[in-house]
C-alpha positions in Angstrom: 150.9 74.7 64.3 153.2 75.0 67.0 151.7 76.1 70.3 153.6 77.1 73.6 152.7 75.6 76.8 150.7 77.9 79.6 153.8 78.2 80.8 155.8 79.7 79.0 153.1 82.2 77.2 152.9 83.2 81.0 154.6 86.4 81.7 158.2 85.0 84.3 158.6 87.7 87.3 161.8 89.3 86.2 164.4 89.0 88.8 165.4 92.4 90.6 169.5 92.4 90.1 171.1 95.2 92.0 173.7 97.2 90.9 176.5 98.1 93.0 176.8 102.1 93.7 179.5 103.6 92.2 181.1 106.5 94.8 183.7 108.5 93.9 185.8 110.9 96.7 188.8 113.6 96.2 191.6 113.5 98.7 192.5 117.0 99.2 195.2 118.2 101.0 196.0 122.0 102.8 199.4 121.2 104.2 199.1 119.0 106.9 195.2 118.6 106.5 193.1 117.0 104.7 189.4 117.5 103.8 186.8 115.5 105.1 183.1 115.5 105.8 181.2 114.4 108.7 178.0 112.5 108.4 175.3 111.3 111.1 173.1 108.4 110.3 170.7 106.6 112.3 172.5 107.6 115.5 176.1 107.4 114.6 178.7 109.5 113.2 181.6 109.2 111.6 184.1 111.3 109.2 185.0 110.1 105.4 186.1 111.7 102.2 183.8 114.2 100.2 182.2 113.1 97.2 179.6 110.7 96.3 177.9 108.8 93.6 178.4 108.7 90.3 175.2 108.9 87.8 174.4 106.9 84.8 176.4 108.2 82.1 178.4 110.2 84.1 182.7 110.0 83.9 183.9 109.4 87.5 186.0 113.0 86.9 182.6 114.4 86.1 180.8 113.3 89.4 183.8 114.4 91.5 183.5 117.5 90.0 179.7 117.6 90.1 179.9 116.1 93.4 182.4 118.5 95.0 180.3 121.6 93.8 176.9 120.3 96.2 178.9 118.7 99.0 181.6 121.5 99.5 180.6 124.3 97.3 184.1 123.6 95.7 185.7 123.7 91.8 188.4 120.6 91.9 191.1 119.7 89.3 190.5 115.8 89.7 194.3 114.5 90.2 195.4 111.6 89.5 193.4 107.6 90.7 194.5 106.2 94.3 192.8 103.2 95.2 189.9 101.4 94.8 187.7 99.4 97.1 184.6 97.6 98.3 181.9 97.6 101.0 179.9 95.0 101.0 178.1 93.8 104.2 178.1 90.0 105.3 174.6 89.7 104.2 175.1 91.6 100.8 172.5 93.7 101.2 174.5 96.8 99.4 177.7 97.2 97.7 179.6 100.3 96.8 182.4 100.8 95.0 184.8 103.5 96.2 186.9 105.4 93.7 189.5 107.8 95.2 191.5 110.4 93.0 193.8 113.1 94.2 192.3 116.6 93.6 193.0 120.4 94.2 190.8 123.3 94.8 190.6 125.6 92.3 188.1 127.9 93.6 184.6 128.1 95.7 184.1 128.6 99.4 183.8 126.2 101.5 180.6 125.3 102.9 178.3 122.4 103.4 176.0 121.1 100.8 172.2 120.3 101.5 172.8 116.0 101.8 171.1 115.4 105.7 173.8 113.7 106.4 176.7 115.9 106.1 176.6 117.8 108.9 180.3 118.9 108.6 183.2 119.8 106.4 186.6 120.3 107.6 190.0 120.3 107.1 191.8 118.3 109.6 195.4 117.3 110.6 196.6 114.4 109.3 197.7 113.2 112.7 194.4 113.1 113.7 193.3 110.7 111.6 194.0 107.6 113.2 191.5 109.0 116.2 188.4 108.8 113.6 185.7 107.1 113.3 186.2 106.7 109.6 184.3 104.7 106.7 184.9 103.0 104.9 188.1 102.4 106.9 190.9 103.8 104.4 193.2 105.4 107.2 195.8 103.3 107.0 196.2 103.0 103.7 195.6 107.1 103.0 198.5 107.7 105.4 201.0 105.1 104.0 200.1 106.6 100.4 200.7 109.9 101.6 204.0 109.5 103.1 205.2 107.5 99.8 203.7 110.6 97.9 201.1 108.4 95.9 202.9 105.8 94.4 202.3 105.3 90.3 200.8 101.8 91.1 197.2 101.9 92.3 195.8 99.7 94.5 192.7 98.1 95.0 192.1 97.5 98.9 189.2 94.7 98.8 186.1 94.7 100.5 186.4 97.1 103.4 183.2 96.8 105.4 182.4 96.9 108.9 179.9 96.5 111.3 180.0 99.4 112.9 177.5 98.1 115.7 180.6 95.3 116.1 183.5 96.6 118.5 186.9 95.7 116.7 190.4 97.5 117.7 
């Protein structure tokens, strides 16, 4: 008879892994403005793309849509992939993959959804985007896309995070 030692008939603590969170966000245009949504946490506040997470079992198109409809009270046509990227802190303790797609309105009326946070949605000028406090920190790249019309190849931008409590020009 074979016996196993204390050890191993002893249940091992199964390590915790985290998953990275999976947002998605529409880039959507009304001439010379695009749509963004402004956010306070913990003090601070800064402007980004609408959206949000994606769900288990969910298509990325599918939580744009979904997440367009509670953020914005908007239907979207999701357009065609932009660029990808990361946020991942120094000390790792999240990571988020941003997904960003082209979309159009199709119909709703703008409004802000119920998320705390959002505090804000707006279409703003183009031109005053570099002025933002923006996060993750896609305004370059959004405004070279844009003027090159959204180039076939996409482009994955890295990790993008910041500190924001560290000053950087």
């Amino acid at each position: 008879m074979i016996q196993k030692s204390r050890q191993s008939r002893e249940k091992k603590p199964r390590l915790e892994v985290p998953y990275p969170r999976i947002r998605v966000a529409a880039i959507i245009l009304d001439g010379d403005s695009i749509l963004l949504v402004r956010h306070v946490r913990d003090d601070r506040t800064y402007w980004l793309l609408p959206g949000g997470g994606v769900e288990y079992g969910e298509s990325l198109e599918d939580a744009l849509v979904r997440e367009l409809k509670e953020e914005a009270n908007l239907r979207i046509a999701v357009g065609e992939l932009v660029f990808v990227n990361d946020s991942v802190p120094g000390d790792k303790h999240r990571h988020v993959v941003n997904v960003y797609f082209t979309a159009k309105v199709r119909g709703g009326k703008l409004r802000c959804g119920r998320d705390a946070r959002l505090v804000e949605l707006q279409y703003k000028p183009l031109a005053d985007l570099p002025k933002l406090t923006f996060y993750p920190d896609i305004r370059k790249e959004l405004l070279r896309a844009l003027r090159k019309g959204f180039p076939a190849k996409k482009t994955y931008l890295g990790n993008l995070w910041k500190d924001a409590r560290i000053k950087t020009n």
